[in-house]
N, C-alpha and C positions, 0 to 999 in steps of 0.2 A: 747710275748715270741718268740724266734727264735731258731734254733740251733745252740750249741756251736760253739764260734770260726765264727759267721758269720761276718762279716767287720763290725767295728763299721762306716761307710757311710754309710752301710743300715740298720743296727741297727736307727741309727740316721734319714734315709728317711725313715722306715719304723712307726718310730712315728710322724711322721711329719704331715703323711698322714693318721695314724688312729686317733690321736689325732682330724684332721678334718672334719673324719665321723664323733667321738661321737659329737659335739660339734654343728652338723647339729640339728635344730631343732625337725624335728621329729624322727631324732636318738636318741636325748638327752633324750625326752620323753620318748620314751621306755622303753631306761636305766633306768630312773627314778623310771619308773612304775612298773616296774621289781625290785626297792627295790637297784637300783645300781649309784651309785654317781657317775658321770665322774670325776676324777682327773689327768687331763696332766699332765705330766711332765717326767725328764728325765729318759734314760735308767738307772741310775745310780742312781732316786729317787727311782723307781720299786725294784731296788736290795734290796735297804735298807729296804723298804717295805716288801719285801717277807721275809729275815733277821729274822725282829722283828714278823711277824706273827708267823713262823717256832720256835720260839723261844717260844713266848705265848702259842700257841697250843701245844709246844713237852711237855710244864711243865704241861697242865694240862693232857696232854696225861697219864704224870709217876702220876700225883699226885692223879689219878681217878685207875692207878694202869693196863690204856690200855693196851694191847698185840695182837701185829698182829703175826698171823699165813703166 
């Protein structure tokens, strides 16, 4: 994640280059171990990704009848 409105060139070198932390061995392992899947790819897979989480968790948010204060 960055903040809004960051250039998409560093949007774009800023995955470039964590994409090849996680993907460093014993990065990946940790991740791992930790229960976390590496999955590269682009800023614009991420979006869609966050999307349809937001999306899955708001329904069960109403459908369990959640309420934030």
């Amino acid at each position: 994640m960055a903040p809004a409105k960051t250039p998409v060139p560093v949007v774009e070198r800023l995955n470039v280059e964590v994409a090849k932390v996680m993907a460093k061995g014993a990065n990946r392992e940790r991740l791992v171990s930790e229960g976390v899947e590496p999955a590269p790819g682009t800023a614009a897979d991420f979006a869609a990704m966050l999307r349809n989480e937001i999306a899955k968790w708001g329904k069960v948010g109403k459908e369990i009848g959640l309420k934030l204060d």
